[in-house]
MIBABA-947376 format. One record per residue: residue number from 1; x, y, z of N, C-alpha, C in turn. Coordinates in steps of 0.05 Angstrom, whole numbers, plus 5000, padded with zeros to 4 digits. Layout:
N
 num  nxx  nyy  nzz caxx cayy cazz  cxx  cyy  czz
 NUM    X    Y    Z    X    Y    Z    X    Y    Z
...
end
This chain:
237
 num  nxx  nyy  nzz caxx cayy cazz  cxx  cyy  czz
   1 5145 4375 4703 5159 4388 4681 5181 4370 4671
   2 5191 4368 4648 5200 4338 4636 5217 4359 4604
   3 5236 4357 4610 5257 4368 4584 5263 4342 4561
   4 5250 4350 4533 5249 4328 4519 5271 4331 4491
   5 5288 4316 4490 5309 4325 4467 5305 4307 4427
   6 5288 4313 4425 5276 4299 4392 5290 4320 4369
   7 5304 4312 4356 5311 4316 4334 5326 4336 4341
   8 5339 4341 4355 5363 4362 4366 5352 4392 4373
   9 5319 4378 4390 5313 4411 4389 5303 4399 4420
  10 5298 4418 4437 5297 4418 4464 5271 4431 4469
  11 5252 4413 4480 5220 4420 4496 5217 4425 4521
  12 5204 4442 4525 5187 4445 4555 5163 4432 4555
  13 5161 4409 4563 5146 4401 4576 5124 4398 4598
  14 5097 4406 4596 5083 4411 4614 5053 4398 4621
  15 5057 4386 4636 5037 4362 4642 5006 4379 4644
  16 4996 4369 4630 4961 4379 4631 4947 4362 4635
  17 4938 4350 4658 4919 4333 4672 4921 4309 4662
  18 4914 4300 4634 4917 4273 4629 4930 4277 4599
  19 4937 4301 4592 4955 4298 4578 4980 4326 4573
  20 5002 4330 4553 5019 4344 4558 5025 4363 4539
  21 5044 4382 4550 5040 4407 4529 5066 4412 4520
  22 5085 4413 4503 5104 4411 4495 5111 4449 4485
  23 5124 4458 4493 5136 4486 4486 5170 4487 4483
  24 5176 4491 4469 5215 4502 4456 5220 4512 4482
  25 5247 4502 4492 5258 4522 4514 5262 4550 4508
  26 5268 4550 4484 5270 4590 4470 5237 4602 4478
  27 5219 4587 4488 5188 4596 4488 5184 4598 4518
  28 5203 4585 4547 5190 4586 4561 5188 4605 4580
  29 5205 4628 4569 5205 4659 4581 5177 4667 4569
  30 5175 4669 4547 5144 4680 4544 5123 4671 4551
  31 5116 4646 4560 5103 4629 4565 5091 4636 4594
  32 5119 4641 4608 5118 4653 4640 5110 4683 4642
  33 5111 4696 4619 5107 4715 4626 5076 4723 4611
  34 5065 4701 4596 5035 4700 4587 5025 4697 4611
  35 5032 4670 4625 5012 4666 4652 5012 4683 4670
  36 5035 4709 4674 5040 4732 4697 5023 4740 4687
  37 5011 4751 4656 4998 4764 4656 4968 4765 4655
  38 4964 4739 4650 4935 4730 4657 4933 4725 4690
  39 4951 4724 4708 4945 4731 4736 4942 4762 4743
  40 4950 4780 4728 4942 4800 4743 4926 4818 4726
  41 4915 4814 4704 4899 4828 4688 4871 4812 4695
  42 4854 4823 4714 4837 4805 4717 4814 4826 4725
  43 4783 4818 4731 4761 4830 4742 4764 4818 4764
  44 4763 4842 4781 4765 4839 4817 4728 4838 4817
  45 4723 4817 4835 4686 4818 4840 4687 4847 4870
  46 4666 4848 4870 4660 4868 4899 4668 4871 4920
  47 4664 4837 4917 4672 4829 4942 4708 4822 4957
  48 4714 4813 4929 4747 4813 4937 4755 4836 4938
  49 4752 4862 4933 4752 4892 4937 4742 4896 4955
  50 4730 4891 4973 4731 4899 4997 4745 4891 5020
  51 4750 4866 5011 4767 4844 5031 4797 4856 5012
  52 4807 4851 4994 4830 4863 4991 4840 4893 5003
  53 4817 4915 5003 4824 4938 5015 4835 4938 5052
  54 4811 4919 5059 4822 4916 5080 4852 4901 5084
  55 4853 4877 5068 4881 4871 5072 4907 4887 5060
  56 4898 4909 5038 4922 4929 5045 4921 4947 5063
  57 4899 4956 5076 4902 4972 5102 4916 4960 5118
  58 4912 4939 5130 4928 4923 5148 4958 4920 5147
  59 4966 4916 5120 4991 4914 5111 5004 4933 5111
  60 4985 4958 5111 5004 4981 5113 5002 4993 5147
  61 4979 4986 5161 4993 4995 5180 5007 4976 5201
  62 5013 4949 5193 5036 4924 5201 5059 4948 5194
  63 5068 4948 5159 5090 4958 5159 5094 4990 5174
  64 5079 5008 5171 5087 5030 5185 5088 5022 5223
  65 5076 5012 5235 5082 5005 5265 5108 4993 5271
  66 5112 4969 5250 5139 4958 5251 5162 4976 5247
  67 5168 4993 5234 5186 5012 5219 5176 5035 5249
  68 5154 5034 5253 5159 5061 5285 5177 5039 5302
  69 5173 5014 5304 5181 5001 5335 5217 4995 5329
  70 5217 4999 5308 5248 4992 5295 5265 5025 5304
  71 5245 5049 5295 5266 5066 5299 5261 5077 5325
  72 5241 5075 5338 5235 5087 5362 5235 5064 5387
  73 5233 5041 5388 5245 5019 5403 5209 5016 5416
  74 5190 5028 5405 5167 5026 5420 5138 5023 5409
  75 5127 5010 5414 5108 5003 5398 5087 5030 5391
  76 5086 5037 5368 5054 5053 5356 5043 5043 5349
  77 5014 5052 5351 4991 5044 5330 4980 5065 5321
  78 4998 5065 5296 4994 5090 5275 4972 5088 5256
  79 4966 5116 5249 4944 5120 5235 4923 5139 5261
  80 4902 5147 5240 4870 5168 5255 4868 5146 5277
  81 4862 5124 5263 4843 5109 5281 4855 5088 5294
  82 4835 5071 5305 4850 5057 5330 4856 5021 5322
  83 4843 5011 5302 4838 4986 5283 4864 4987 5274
  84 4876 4961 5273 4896 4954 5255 4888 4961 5226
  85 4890 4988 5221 4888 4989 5184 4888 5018 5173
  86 4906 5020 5153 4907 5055 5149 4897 5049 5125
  87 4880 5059 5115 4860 5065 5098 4870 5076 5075
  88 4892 5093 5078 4911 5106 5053 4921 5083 5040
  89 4922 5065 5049 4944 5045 5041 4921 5028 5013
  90 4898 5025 5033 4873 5018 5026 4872 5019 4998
  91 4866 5053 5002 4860 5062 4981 4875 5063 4959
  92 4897 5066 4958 4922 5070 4943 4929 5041 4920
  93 4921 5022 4943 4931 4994 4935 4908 4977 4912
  94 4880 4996 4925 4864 4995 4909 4862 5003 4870
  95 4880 5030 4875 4877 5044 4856 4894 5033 4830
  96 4915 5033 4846 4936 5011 4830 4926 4986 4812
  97 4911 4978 4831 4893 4949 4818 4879 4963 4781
  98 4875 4985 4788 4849 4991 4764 4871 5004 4758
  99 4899 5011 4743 4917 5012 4721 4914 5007 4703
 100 4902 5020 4681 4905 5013 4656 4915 4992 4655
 101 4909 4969 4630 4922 4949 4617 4954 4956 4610
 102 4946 4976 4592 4963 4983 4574 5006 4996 4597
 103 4982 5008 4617 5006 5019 4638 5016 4987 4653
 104 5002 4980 4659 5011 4938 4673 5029 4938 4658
 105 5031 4929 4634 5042 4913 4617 5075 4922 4616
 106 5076 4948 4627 5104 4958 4634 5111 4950 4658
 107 5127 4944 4679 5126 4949 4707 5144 4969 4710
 108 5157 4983 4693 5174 5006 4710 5152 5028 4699
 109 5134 5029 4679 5116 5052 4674 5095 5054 4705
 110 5096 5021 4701 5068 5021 4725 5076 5029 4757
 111 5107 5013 4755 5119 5037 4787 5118 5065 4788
 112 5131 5078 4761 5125 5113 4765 5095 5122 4769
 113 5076 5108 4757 5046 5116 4760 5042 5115 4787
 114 5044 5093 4791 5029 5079 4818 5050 5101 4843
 115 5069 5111 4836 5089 5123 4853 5073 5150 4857
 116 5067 5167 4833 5066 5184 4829 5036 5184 4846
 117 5009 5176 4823 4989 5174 4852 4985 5170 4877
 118 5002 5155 4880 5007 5146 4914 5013 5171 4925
 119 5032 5179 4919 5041 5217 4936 5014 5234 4926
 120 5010 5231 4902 4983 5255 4913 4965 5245 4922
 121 4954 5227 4933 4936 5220 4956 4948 5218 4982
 122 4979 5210 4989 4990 5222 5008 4990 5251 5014
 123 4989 5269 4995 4995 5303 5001 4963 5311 5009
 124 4954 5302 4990 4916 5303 4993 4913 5300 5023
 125 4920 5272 5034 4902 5261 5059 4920 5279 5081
 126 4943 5285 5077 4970 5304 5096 4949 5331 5103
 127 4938 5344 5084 4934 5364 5084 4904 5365 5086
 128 4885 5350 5090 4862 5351 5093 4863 5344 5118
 129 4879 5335 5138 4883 5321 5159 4888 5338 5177
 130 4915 5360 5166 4923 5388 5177 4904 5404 5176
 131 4880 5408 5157 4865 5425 5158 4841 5427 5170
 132 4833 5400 5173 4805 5395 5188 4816 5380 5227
 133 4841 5385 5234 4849 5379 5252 4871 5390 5262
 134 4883 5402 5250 4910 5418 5255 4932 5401 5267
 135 4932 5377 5257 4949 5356 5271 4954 5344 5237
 136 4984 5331 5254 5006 5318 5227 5008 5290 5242
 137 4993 5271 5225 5001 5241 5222 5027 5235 5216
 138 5037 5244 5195 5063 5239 5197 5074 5263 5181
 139 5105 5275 5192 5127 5291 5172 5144 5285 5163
 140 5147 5294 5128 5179 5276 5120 5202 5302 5119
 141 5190 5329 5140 5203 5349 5139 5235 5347 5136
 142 5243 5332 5153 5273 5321 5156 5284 5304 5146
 143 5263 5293 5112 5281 5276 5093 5285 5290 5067
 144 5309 5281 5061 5311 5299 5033 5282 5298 5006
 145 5278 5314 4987 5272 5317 4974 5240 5318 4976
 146 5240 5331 4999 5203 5327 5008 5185 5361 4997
 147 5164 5352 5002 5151 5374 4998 5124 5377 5015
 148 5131 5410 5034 5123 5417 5060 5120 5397 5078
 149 5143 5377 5071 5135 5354 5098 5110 5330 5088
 150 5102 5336 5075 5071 5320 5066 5084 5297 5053
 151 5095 5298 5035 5112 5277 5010 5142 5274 5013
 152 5151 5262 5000 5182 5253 5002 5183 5242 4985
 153 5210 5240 4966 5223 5226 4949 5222 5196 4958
 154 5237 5181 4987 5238 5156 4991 5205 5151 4997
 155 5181 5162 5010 5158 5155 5006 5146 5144 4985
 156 5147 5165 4968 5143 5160 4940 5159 5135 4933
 157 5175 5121 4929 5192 5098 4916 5182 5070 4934
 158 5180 5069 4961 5163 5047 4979 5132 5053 4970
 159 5133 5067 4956 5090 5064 4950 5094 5051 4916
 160 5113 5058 4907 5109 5053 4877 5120 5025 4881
 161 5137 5016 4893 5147 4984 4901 5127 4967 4914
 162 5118 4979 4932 5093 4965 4944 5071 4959 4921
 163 5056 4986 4912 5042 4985 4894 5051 4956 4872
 164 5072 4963 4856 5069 4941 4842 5067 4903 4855
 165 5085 4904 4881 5081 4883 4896 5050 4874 4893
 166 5034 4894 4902 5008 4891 4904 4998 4884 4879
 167 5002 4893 4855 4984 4894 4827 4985 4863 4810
 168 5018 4858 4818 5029 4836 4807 5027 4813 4825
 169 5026 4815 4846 5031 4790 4867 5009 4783 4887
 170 5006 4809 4906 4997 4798 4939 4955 4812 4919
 171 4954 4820 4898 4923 4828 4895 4905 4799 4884
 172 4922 4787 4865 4911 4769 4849 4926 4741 4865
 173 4939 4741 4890 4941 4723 4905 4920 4720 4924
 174 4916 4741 4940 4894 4744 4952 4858 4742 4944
 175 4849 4747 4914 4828 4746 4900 4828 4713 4888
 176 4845 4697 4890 4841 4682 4894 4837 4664 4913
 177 4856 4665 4935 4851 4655 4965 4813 4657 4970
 178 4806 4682 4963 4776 4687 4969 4765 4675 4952
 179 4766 4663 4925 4751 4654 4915 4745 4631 4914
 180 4768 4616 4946 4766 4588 4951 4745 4586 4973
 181 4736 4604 4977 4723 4605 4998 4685 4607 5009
 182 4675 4598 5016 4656 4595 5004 4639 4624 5014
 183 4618 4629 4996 4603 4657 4989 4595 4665 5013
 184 4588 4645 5041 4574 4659 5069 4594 4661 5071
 185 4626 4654 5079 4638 4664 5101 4656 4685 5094
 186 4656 4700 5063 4663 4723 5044 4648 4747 5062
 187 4623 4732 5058 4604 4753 5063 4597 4764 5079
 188 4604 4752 5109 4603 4748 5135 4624 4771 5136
 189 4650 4765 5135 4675 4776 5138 4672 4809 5130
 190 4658 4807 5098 4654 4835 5084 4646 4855 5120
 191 4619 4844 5123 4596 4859 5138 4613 4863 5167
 192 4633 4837 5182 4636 4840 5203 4661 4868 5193
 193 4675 4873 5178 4691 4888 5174 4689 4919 5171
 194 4670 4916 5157 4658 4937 5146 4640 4952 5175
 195 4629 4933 5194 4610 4957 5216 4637 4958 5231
 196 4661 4940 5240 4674 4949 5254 4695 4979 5244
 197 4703 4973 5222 4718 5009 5209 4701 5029 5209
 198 4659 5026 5200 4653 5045 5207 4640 5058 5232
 199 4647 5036 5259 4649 5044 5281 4678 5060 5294
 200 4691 5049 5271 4721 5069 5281 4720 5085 5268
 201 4707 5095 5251 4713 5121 5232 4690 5141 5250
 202 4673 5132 5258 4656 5155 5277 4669 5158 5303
 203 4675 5138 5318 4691 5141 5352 4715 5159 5336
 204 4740 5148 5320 4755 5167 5312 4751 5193 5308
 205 4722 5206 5302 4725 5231 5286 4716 5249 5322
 206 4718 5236 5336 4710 5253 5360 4734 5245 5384
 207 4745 5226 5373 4769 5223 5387 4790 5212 5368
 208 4802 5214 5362 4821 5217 5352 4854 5196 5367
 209 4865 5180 5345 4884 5166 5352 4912 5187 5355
 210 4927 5196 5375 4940 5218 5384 4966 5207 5397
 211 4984 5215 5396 5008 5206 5421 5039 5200 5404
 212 5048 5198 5441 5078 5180 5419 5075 5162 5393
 213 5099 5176 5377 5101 5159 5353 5081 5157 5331
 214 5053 5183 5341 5042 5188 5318 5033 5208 5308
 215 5029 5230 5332 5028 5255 5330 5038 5272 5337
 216 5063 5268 5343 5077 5288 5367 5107 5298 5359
 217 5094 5306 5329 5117 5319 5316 5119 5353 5321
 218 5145 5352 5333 5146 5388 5338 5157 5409 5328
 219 5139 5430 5334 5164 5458 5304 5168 5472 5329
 220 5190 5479 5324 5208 5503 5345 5202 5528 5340
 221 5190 5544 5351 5173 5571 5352 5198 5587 5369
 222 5211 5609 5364 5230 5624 5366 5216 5654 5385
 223 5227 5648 5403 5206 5679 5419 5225 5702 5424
 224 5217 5725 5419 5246 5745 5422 5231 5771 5435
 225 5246 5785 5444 5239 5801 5467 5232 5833 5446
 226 5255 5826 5430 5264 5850 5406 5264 5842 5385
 227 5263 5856 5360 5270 5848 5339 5299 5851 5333
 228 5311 5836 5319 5335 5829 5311 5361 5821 5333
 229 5341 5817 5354 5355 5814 5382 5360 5774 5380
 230 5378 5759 5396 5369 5744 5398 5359 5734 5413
 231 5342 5707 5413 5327 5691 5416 5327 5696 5448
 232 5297 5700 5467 5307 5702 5493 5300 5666 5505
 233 5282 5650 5480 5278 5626 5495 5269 5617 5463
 234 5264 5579 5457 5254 5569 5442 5232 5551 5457
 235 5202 5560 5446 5181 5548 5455 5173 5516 5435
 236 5177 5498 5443 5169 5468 5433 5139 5463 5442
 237 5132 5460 5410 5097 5465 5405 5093 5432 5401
end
Protein backbone atom coordinates (compact mmCIF):
# COMPACT_ATOMS: atom_id res chain seq x y z
CA UNK A 1 0.00 0.00 0.00
CA UNK A 2 1.90 3.26 -1.14
CA UNK A 3 0.24 6.99 -0.43
CA UNK A 4 0.83 9.00 -3.61
CA UNK A 5 0.65 12.98 -3.48
CA UNK A 6 0.18 14.38 -7.51
CA UNK A 7 -1.29 17.55 -7.90
CA UNK A 8 -2.28 18.18 -4.30
CA UNK A 9 -4.64 15.34 -4.17
CA UNK A 10 -3.79 12.22 -2.07
CA UNK A 11 -4.06 8.29 -3.44
CA UNK A 12 -4.51 4.97 -2.08
CA UNK A 13 -2.56 2.95 -3.58
CA UNK A 14 -3.03 -0.67 -4.14
CA UNK A 15 -0.79 -3.06 -5.69
CA UNK A 16 -2.55 -5.60 -8.12
CA UNK A 17 -0.18 -8.31 -9.06
CA UNK A 18 1.81 -6.67 -11.73
CA UNK A 19 0.15 -3.69 -11.73
CA UNK A 20 -1.64 -0.87 -9.40
CA UNK A 21 -4.78 0.58 -8.37
CA UNK A 22 -4.89 4.08 -7.35
CA UNK A 23 -8.16 5.25 -5.13
CA UNK A 24 -8.59 9.07 -3.28
CA UNK A 25 -8.02 8.63 0.42
CA UNK A 26 -11.79 10.24 0.72
CA UNK A 27 -12.60 6.57 -1.17
CA UNK A 28 -10.81 4.27 1.09
CA UNK A 29 -13.63 3.82 3.66
CA UNK A 30 -15.87 2.70 0.93
CA UNK A 31 -13.62 0.72 -0.73
CA UNK A 32 -13.22 -1.34 2.67
CA UNK A 33 -16.40 -1.55 3.12
CA UNK A 34 -17.19 -2.86 -0.76
CA UNK A 35 -14.69 -5.69 -0.05
CA UNK A 36 -16.65 -6.48 3.63
CA UNK A 37 -19.25 -6.80 1.61
CA UNK A 38 -18.35 -9.02 -1.03
CA UNK A 39 -16.90 -11.31 1.86
CA UNK A 40 -19.94 -11.94 3.37
CA UNK A 41 -22.65 -11.83 0.76
CA UNK A 42 -21.74 -14.99 -0.74
CA UNK A 43 -23.22 -18.73 -1.83
CA UNK A 44 -22.25 -21.14 0.92
CA UNK A 45 -21.73 -24.71 -1.27
CA UNK A 46 -23.21 -27.88 0.84
CA UNK A 47 -20.56 -28.66 1.83
CA UNK A 48 -19.11 -25.65 3.74
CA UNK A 49 -22.66 -25.86 5.50
CA UNK A 50 -22.13 -28.66 6.93
CA UNK A 51 -18.67 -28.24 8.09
CA UNK A 52 -19.59 -24.63 9.21
CA UNK A 53 -22.65 -25.99 11.29
CA UNK A 54 -20.51 -28.17 12.91
CA UNK A 55 -17.99 -25.48 13.65
CA UNK A 56 -20.66 -23.31 15.20
CA UNK A 57 -21.81 -26.17 17.33
CA UNK A 58 -18.50 -26.50 18.66
CA UNK A 59 -18.09 -22.95 19.29
CA UNK A 60 -21.00 -22.79 21.12
CA UNK A 61 -20.51 -25.51 23.25
CA UNK A 62 -16.47 -24.30 23.88
CA UNK A 63 -18.20 -21.07 24.91
CA UNK A 64 -21.08 -22.37 27.09
CA UNK A 65 -18.58 -25.08 29.07
CA UNK A 66 -16.05 -22.30 29.51
CA UNK A 67 -18.60 -19.76 31.03
CA UNK A 68 -19.94 -23.17 33.30
CA UNK A 69 -16.10 -23.74 34.45
CA UNK A 70 -15.68 -19.88 35.09
CA UNK A 71 -18.81 -19.72 37.29
CA UNK A 72 -18.97 -23.06 38.80
CA UNK A 73 -15.02 -23.74 39.10
CA UNK A 74 -15.90 -27.25 37.30
CA UNK A 75 -15.85 -28.59 34.23
CA UNK A 76 -19.45 -29.40 32.12
CA UNK A 77 -20.14 -30.83 29.07
CA UNK A 78 -23.16 -29.07 28.31
CA UNK A 79 -25.77 -29.72 25.97
CA UNK A 80 -28.39 -33.35 25.22
CA UNK A 81 -25.52 -34.94 24.06
CA UNK A 82 -22.19 -36.09 24.80
CA UNK A 83 -19.94 -34.65 21.49
CA UNK A 84 -18.36 -31.44 21.77
CA UNK A 85 -21.29 -29.49 19.87
CA UNK A 86 -24.70 -27.92 20.67
CA UNK A 87 -26.58 -27.97 17.70
CA UNK A 88 -28.69 -24.78 18.68
CA UNK A 89 -25.79 -22.91 18.08
CA UNK A 90 -25.57 -24.90 14.82
CA UNK A 91 -28.53 -24.08 13.81
CA UNK A 92 -28.88 -20.58 14.71
CA UNK A 93 -25.47 -19.64 13.22
CA UNK A 94 -26.71 -21.22 10.24
CA UNK A 95 -29.76 -19.19 9.90
CA UNK A 96 -28.07 -15.99 10.28
CA UNK A 97 -25.90 -16.91 7.26
CA UNK A 98 -29.23 -16.91 4.92
CA UNK A 99 -30.23 -13.10 6.10
CA UNK A 100 -31.55 -11.38 3.61
CA UNK A 101 -29.17 -9.12 1.59
CA UNK A 102 -31.06 -6.33 2.21
CA UNK A 103 -31.11 -7.08 6.38
CA UNK A 104 -26.75 -7.68 6.07
CA UNK A 105 -26.29 -4.52 4.74
CA UNK A 106 -27.37 -3.02 8.20
CA UNK A 107 -25.43 -4.60 11.07
CA UNK A 108 -27.47 -3.18 13.83
CA UNK A 109 -30.84 -4.36 11.74
CA UNK A 110 -28.99 -7.68 11.28
CA UNK A 111 -28.12 -7.92 15.25
CA UNK A 112 -31.90 -7.32 16.26
CA UNK A 113 -32.93 -10.10 13.61
CA UNK A 114 -30.39 -12.45 14.21
CA UNK A 115 -31.16 -11.64 18.18
CA UNK A 116 -34.63 -11.95 17.87
CA UNK A 117 -34.53 -15.52 15.97
CA UNK A 118 -32.00 -16.78 18.01
CA UNK A 119 -34.50 -16.59 21.22
CA UNK A 120 -37.24 -18.15 19.39
CA UNK A 121 -35.39 -21.15 18.59
CA UNK A 122 -33.99 -20.88 22.08
CA UNK A 123 -37.73 -20.85 23.59
CA UNK A 124 -38.68 -23.49 20.82
CA UNK A 125 -35.76 -26.04 21.69
CA UNK A 126 -36.37 -24.96 25.96
CA UNK A 127 -39.66 -26.16 25.59
CA UNK A 128 -39.67 -29.04 23.33
CA UNK A 129 -36.91 -30.35 25.57
CA UNK A 130 -39.24 -29.78 28.80
CA UNK A 131 -41.87 -31.43 27.04
CA UNK A 132 -40.60 -34.54 25.50
CA UNK A 133 -38.26 -34.98 28.68
CA UNK A 134 -39.33 -32.99 31.54
CA UNK A 135 -35.83 -31.80 32.08
CA UNK A 136 -34.29 -28.06 31.70
CA UNK A 137 -30.92 -27.72 29.79
CA UNK A 138 -30.64 -24.57 30.93
CA UNK A 139 -32.77 -21.60 33.20
CA UNK A 140 -32.46 -17.91 32.85
CA UNK A 141 -35.18 -17.99 35.73
CA UNK A 142 -32.91 -15.84 37.97
CA UNK A 143 -31.88 -13.22 35.23
CA UNK A 144 -33.66 -10.21 34.70
CA UNK A 145 -35.95 -9.78 31.88
CA UNK A 146 -36.54 -13.52 31.00
CA UNK A 147 -39.40 -15.30 29.91
CA UNK A 148 -40.55 -18.58 31.96
CA UNK A 149 -36.88 -19.13 32.29
CA UNK A 150 -36.56 -20.30 28.54
CA UNK A 151 -35.18 -16.73 27.14
CA UNK A 152 -33.46 -13.74 28.63
CA UNK A 153 -32.77 -10.33 27.70
CA UNK A 154 -28.67 -10.87 28.12
CA UNK A 155 -29.19 -14.34 26.02
CA UNK A 156 -30.73 -12.70 23.47
CA UNK A 157 -27.83 -9.81 23.04
CA UNK A 158 -24.72 -12.76 23.12
CA UNK A 159 -26.74 -14.54 20.19
CA UNK A 160 -27.34 -11.35 18.19
CA UNK A 161 -23.38 -10.46 18.80
CA UNK A 162 -22.32 -13.78 18.10
CA UNK A 163 -24.63 -14.11 15.22
CA UNK A 164 -23.28 -11.18 13.51
CA UNK A 165 -19.55 -12.30 14.50
CA UNK A 166 -20.55 -15.28 12.57
CA UNK A 167 -22.28 -13.60 9.37
CA UNK A 168 -19.52 -11.00 8.99
CA UNK A 169 -16.36 -12.71 10.08
CA UNK A 170 -15.80 -16.43 11.49
CA UNK A 171 -18.73 -17.82 8.30
CA UNK A 172 -16.95 -16.50 5.24
CA UNK A 173 -13.55 -17.04 7.11
CA UNK A 174 -14.19 -20.46 7.56
CA UNK A 175 -15.88 -21.16 3.77
CA UNK A 176 -12.96 -20.18 2.70
CA UNK A 177 -10.34 -22.07 4.83
CA UNK A 178 -12.53 -25.12 3.21
CA UNK A 179 -12.24 -24.08 -0.06
CA UNK A 180 -8.40 -24.44 0.30
CA UNK A 181 -8.80 -27.67 0.79
CA UNK A 182 -8.95 -30.29 -1.36
CA UNK A 183 -12.61 -32.05 -2.28
CA UNK A 184 -11.58 -35.78 -0.54
CA UNK A 185 -10.57 -34.51 2.62
CA UNK A 186 -14.00 -31.96 2.76
CA UNK A 187 -15.64 -34.91 2.09
CA UNK A 188 -14.18 -37.34 4.33
CA UNK A 189 -14.64 -34.89 7.29
CA UNK A 190 -18.51 -34.10 6.05
CA UNK A 191 -19.23 -38.17 6.39
CA UNK A 192 -16.81 -38.81 9.45
CA UNK A 193 -18.95 -35.97 11.22
CA UNK A 194 -22.03 -36.50 10.22
CA UNK A 195 -22.15 -40.70 11.41
CA UNK A 196 -20.47 -39.54 14.55
CA UNK A 197 -23.56 -36.71 15.68
CA UNK A 198 -25.87 -39.19 14.24
CA UNK A 199 -24.57 -41.81 16.48
CA UNK A 200 -24.98 -39.27 19.35
CA UNK A 201 -28.29 -38.15 18.53
CA UNK A 202 -29.63 -41.92 18.82
CA UNK A 203 -27.28 -43.07 22.15
CA UNK A 204 -28.53 -39.49 23.38
CA UNK A 205 -32.20 -39.99 22.86
CA UNK A 206 -32.07 -43.14 25.25
CA UNK A 207 -29.60 -41.71 27.43
CA UNK A 208 -29.40 -38.62 27.82
CA UNK A 209 -26.40 -36.06 28.80
CA UNK A 210 -27.63 -35.28 32.67
CA UNK A 211 -25.72 -33.93 35.84
CA UNK A 212 -23.85 -31.18 37.53
CA UNK A 213 -23.82 -28.03 35.67
CA UNK A 214 -26.39 -29.19 33.19
CA UNK A 215 -29.35 -30.38 34.50
CA UNK A 216 -29.69 -29.96 37.92
CA UNK A 217 -31.61 -26.93 38.16
CA UNK A 218 -34.02 -26.91 41.20
CA UNK A 219 -37.66 -25.42 42.06
CA UNK A 220 -38.50 -25.33 45.71
CA UNK A 221 -41.85 -27.19 46.19
CA UNK A 222 -43.44 -25.79 49.54
CA UNK A 223 -45.24 -28.71 51.62
CA UNK A 224 -47.77 -27.61 54.34
CA UNK A 225 -49.63 -29.61 56.69
CA UNK A 226 -52.67 -26.89 56.48
CA UNK A 227 -53.69 -24.44 54.43
CA UNK A 228 -52.64 -20.99 55.25
CA UNK A 229 -50.48 -22.54 57.89
CA UNK A 230 -46.87 -22.25 57.47
CA UNK A 231 -44.58 -24.17 55.64
CA UNK A 232 -43.93 -27.52 57.75
CA UNK A 233 -40.75 -28.30 55.36
CA UNK A 234 -39.32 -27.20 51.68
CA UNK A 235 -38.89 -30.21 49.38
CA UNK A 236 -35.77 -29.56 46.63
CA UNK A 237 -36.89 -31.30 43.40
Amino acid sequence: MIINNDDDKEFLSLDCQNSTLELPLNERFRFKHLRLKRTYIRKYSFISIVLIFFAFSFFGWLWESLLQLLMDGKFANRGMLFGPWLPIYGFGGLLALFIPKKILKNPVNAFFVIAILSSIIEYATSWFFEYTRNTRWWDYSNYILNINGRVCLLSAIFFGLGGCLGVYFLGPMLDDMIKKLSHRTVLLCCITLIFLFSADLVYSKFVPNVGRGITDYSKSVVVSAEENSYPDYILEV
